[in-house]
C-alpha positions in Angstrom: -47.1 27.4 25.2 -43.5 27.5 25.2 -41.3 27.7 22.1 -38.8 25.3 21.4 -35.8 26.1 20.2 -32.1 25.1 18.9 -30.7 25.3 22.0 -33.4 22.5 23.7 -32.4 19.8 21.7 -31.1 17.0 23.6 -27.2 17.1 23.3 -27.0 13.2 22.1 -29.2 13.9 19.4 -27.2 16.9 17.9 -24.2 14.8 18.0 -25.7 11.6 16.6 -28.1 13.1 14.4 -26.8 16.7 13.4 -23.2 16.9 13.5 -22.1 14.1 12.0 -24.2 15.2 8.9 -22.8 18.8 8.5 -20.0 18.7 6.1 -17.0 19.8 7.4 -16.5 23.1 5.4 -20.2 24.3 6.9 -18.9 24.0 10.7 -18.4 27.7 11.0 -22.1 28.0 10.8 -22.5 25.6 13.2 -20.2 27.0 15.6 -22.9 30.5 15.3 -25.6 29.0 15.7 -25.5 29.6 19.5 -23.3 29.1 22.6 -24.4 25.3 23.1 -23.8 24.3 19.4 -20.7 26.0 19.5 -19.3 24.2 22.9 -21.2 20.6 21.1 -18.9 20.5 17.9 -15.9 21.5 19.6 -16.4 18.1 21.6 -17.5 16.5 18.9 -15.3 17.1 16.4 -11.9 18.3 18.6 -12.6 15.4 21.5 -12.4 12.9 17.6 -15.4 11.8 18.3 -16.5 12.1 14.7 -13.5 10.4 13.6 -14.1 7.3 15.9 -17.9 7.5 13.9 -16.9 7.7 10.2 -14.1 8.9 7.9 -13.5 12.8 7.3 -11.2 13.7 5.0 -10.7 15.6 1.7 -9.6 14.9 -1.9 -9.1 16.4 -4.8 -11.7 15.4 -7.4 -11.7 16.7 -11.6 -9.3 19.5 -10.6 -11.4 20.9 -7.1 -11.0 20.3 -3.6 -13.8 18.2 -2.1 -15.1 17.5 1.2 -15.5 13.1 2.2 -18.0 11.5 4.6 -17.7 7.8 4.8 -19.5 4.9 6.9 -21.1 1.9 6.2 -24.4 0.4 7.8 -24.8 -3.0 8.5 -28.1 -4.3 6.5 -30.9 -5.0 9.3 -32.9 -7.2 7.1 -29.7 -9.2 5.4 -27.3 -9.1 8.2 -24.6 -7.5 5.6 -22.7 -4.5 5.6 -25.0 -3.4 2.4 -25.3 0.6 3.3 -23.2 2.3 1.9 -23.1 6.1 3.0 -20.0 7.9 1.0 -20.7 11.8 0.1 -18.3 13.9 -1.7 -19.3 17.6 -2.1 -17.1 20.5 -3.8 -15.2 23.0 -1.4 -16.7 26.5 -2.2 -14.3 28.6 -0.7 -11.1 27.0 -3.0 -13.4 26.7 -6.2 -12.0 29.5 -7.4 -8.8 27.8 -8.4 -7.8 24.4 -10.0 -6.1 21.7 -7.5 -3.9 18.9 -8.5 -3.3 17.4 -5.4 -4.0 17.9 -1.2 -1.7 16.7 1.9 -3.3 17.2 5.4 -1.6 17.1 8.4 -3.1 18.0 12.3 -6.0 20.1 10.7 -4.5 21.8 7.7 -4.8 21.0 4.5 -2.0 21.8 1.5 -3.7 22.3 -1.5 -0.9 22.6 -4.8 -2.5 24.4 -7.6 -2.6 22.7 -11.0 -0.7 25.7 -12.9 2.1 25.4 -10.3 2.1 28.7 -9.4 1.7 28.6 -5.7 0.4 26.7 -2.9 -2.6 27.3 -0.5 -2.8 26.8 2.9 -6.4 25.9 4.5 -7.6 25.9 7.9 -11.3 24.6 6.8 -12.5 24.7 10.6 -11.6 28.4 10.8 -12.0 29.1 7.5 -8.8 30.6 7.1 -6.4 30.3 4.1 -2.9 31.3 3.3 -1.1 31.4 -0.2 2.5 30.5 -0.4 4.9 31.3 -3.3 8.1 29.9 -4.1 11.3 30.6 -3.7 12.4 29.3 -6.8 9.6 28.6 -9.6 7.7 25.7 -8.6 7.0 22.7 -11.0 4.1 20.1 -11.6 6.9 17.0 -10.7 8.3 18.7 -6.9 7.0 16.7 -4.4 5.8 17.9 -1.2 5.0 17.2 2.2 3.0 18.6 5.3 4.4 18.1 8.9 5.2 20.0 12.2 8.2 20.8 14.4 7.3 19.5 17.9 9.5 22.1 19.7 8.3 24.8 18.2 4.7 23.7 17.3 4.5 25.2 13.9 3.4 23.2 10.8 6.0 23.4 8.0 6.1 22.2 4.5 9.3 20.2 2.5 9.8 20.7 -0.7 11.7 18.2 -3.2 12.6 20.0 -6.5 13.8 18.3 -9.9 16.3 20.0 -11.2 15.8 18.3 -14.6 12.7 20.6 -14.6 12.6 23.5 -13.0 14.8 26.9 -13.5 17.6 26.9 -11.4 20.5 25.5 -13.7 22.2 21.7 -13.6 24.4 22.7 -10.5 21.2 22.0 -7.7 19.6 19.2 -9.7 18.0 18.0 -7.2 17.4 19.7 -3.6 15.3 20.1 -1.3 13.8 23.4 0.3 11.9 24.0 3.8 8.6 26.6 4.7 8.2 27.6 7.8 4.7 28.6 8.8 6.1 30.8 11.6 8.7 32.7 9.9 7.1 32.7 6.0 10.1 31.9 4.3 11.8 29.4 2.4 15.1 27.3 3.5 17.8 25.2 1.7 18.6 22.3 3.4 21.5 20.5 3.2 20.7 16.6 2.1 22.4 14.3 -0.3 20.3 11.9 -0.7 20.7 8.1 -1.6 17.8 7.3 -2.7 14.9 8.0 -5.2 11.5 9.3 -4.8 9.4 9.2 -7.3 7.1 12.7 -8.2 3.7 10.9 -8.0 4.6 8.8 -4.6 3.1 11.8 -2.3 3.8 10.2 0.9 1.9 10.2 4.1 1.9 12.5 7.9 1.8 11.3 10.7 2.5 12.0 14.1 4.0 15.4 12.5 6.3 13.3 10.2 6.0 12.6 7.1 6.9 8.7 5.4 7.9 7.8 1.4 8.1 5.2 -0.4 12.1 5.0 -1.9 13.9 3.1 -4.2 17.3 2.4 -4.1 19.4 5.4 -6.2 21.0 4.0 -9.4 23.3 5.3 -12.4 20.6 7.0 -15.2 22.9 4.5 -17.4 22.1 1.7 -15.5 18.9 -0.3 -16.8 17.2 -2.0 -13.2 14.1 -3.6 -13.7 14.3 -4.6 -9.6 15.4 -1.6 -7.3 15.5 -2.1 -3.0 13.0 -0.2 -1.9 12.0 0.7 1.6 10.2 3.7 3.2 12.0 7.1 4.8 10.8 9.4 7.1 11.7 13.2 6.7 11.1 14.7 10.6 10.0 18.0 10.5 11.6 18.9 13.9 15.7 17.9 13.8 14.9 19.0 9.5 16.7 15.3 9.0 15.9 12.2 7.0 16.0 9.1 9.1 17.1 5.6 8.2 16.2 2.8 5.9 13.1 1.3 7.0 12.1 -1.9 5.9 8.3 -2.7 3.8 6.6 -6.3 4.3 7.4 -6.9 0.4 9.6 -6.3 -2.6 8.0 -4.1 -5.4 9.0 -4.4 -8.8 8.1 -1.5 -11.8 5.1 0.0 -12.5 3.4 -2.4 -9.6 1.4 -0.4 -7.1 2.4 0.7 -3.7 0.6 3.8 -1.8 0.7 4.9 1.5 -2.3 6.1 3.8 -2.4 7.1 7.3 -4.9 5.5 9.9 -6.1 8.4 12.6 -3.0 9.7 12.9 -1.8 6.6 15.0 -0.6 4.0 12.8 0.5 4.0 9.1 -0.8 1.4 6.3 1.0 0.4 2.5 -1.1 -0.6 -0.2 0.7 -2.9 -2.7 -1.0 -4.4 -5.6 1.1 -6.6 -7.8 0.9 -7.7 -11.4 1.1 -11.9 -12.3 -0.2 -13.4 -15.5 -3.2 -14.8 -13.8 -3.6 -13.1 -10.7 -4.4 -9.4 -9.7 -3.6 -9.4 -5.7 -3.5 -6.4 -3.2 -2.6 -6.6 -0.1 -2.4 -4.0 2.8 -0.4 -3.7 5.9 -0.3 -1.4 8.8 2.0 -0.3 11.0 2.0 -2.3 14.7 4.9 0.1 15.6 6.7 3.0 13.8 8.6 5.7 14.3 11.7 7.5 12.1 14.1 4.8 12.8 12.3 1.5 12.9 8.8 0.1 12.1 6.8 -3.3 12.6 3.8 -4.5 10.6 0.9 -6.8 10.4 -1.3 -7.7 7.4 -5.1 -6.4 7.2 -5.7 -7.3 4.4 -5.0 -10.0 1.1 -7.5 -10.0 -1.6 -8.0 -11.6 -5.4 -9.1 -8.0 -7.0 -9.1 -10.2 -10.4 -12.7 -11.6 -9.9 -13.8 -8.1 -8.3 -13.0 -5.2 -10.4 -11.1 -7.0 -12.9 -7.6 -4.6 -13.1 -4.6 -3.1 -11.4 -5.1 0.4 -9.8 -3.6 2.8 -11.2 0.0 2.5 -10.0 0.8 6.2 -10.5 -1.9 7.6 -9.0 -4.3 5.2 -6.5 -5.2 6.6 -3.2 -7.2 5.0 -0.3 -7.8 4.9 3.5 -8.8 2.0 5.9 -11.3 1.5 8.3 -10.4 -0.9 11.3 -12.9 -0.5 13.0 -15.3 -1.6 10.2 -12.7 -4.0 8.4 -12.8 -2.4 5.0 -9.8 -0.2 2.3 -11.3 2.7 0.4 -9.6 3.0 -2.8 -9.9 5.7 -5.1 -9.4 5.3 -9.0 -11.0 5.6 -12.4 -13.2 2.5 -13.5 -12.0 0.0 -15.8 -13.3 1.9 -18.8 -12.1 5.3 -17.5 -15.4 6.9 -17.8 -16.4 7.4 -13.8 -14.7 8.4 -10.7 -15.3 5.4 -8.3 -14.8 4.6 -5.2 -14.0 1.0 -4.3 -15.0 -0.4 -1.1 -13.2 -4.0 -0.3 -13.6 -5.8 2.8 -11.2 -8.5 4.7 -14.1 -11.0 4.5 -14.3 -10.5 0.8 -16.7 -8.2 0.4 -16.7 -5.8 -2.3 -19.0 -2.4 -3.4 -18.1 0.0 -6.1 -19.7 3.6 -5.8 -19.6 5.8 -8.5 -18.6 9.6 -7.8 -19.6 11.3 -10.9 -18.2 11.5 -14.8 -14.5 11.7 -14.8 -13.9 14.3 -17.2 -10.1 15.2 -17.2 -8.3 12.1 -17.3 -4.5 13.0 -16.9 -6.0 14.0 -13.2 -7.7 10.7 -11.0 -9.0 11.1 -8.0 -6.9 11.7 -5.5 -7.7 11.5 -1.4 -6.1 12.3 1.9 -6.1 9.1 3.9 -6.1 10.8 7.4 -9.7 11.3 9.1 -9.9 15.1 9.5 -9.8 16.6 12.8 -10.1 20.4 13.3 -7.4 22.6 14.5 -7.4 26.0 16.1 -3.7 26.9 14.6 -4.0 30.0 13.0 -2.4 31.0 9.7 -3.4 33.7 8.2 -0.6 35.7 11.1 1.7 36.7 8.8 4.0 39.1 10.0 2.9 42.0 8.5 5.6 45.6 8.0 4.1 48.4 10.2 3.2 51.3 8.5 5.2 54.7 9.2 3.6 57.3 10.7 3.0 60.5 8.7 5.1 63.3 10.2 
C-alpha cells in the first residue's frame, strides 16, 4: 500500500482549500513544508491570486498588529450574500510591542509604535523586520507615509513633523523629513507647503505613491468653518508633492472623509456627512489617477441612519472595498463603544455588523490597511553593516 503524502495532493485543492486558509504571518511554514508547497504559494499568493479571492490585509487592533481575511458567501438556501467569513488573528512576531497605527505598501508593512519611540519595518512573508529611529524625536501627531522610488526600486518612508510638538525649536515648525531603505538615513527636504494635513488623515499608497486628503492653509487667527479641500500626492521618486487634485464633494468640519486603496490599481474616498435628519456615506473610486490629475465614479450612496444609526468616527474610521463582491468594510467602535466591529455595507443595501472582540482602550479604534496584501521578496534587514578590523 502506498503512502500518501503532502506532496500528492492535487494542486487545485491546496490552492482552493489550503492556502487561502493559512494566515498570512504562518506562510513561512508553508513555504517548508516541501518543494511543491513552496513553488504553490509563491503562485498563489505572488501571481495575486489570493487577492483576486478575498481581502488580505492587516490592522492594528487594541494596541497589536493583526492579520485580516475577508470574503463573503452567497447563501445557497436564501440566495443572499448571508456568509460572512472575516478573521482577525494577533501578529506574534510584533506582540512584543504596542502599535498605534500600520501603512503597507508593495508587501511591507510600517508599523509606528504607540510610545513614539521608533518605527518597525516588516516583511511578514519573509519574516523579516527592521527598526527605524529618528532623526529628530519622533511624536504621536507626525504623520507618515510608505512608498517607493521607481528608479531606484527601494521603499522609502516621509515623515511630516509638527513643530508645535516635537523638540526641534519654533524655527522648523513644520517640515518634512525622508528614509531611505537603501541608504538608512534620514533627509530634510525642502517643501513649503500650502496646505494642511491633518495628523489623524493617514493617507493611502498606491502605485508607489502616496495620496492625502488637504485643506486649504489658513491664518491660526482666522476662524473657517468651510476650508477647499482636495487630495495631494507626495511621489516618492522626483521626492515632490504634485498638484491640487480635485475630490467629488466639499467636506465641511468634523465630517468624515478617509481614503483606502483598491489592489493597488485604483484609489477610493469615503465621505460621510452630518445633516439633521440624515446620516449619508458615500464612496468613490478612482476611474483614473495619477500625481497630477484624477477622475472618479460613485460606488456607492447609502442612508447609514436606519443601519447603524451614527456617524463613523471622523478622526479615526478606516475601510476597504470589494468590487468584485459590491460591498465597503468599515472599521469603527459600535454605537455604545463597547465592541470592535466591523461593518459590512453593500451597494444594494445590504448591511452586516460583525463584532471583533471587547474594545478595551478607547483613545485607540480600530484601524486597517485598505490594500489586499501581496507578498514581497524585498529584503530589509541589509543594513549596511561597519566591517570589523582585523586584529594585527
Amino acid at each position: 500500500m502506498t503512502m500518501t503524502t503532502i506532496s500528492d495532493i492535487p494542486p487545485k485543492l491546496v490552492g482552493k482549500k489550503i492556502l487561502r486558509r493559512v494566515p498570512i504571518t504562518s506562510l513561512g511554514a508553508v513555504r517548508s513544508a516541501c518543494k511543491l508547497w513552496n513553488s504553490l504559494s509563491r503562485d498563489w499568493f505572488l501571481g495575486k491570486a489570493a487577492a483576486k479571492q478575498q481581502f488580505l490585509g492587516f490592522m492594528t487592533m487594541e494596541s497589536k498588529v493583526c492579520s485580516v481575511r475577508f470574503d463573503l458567501f452567497k447563501d445557497k438556501d436564501r440566495d443572499d450574500r448571508g456568509l460572512v467569513d472575516i478573521s482577525v488573528k494577533h501578529v506574534a512576531a510584533l506582540d512584543q510591542v504596542e502599535i498605534s497605527k500600520v501603512h503597507y505598501c508593495k508587501g511591507l508593512v510600517l508599523c509606528v509604535l504607540k510610545d513614539s519611540s521608533s518605527l518597525v519595518a516588516w516583511n511578514p512573508y519573509l519574516g523579516q523586520t527592521r527598526r527605524i529611529k529618528p532623526s529628530v524625536a519622533f511624536h504621536t501627531n507626525d504623520m507618515y507615509a510608505l512608498g517607493y522610488d521607481k528608479k531606484s526600486r527601494s521603499h522609502k518612508i516621509v515623515r511630516y513633523l509638527d513643530g508645535l510638538h516635537s523638540t526641534f525649536g519654533t524655527v522648523d515648525r513644520l517640515r518634512y523629513e525622508i528614509y531611505d531603505f537603501s541608504s538608512d538615513a534620514w533627509r530634510v527636504l525642502d517643501v513649503t507647503p500650502h496646505w494642511n494635513i491633518e495628523c489623524y488623515h493617514r493617507g493611502a499608497s498606491l502605485k508607489g505613491n502616496s495620496y492625502f486628503f488637504a485643506q486649504e492653509k489658513v491664518p491660526e487667527s482666522v476662524e473657517v468653518v468651510e476650508y477647499e479641500n482636495f487630495l495631494i500626492c507626495f511621489d516618492f521618486t522626483s521626492e515632490r508633492f504634485g498638484k491640487r487634485l480635485a475630490l467629488p464633494f466639499q467636506s465641511y468640519i468634523e465630517e468624515t472623509v478617509t481614503l483606502a486603496c483598491v489592489r493597488e490599481e485604483q484609489l477610493a474616498v469615503l465621505y460621510q456627512r452630518w445633516e439633521t435628519l440624515l446620516e449619508v456615506m458615500q464612496i468613490w473610486v478612482t476611474t483614473k489617477i495619477d500625481p497630477n490629475s484624477v477622475s472618479w465614479s460613485r460606488f456607492l450612496k447609502v442612508d447609514m441612519r436606519p443601519l447603524c444609526g451614527f456617524q463613523f468616527e471622523y478622526l479615526a474610521a478606516s475601510f476597504f472595498i470589494d468590487e468584485e463582491k459590491k460591498v465597503a468594510v468599515v472599521f469603527d467602535f459600535d454605537k455604545d463603544l463597547v465592541h470592535n466591529t466591523a461593518y459590512i455595507v453593500g451597494v444594494d443595501g445590504y448591511f452586516k455588523s460583525v463584532r471583533l472582540g471587547e474594545a478595551r482602550d478607547r483613545w485607540f479604534r480600530p484601524l486597517v490597511c485598505s490594500s489586499s496584501y501581496l507578498p514581497s521578496l524585498v529584503q530589509i534587514n541589509n543594513q549596511r553593516r561597519k566591517r570589523k578590523k582585523r586584529d594585527v
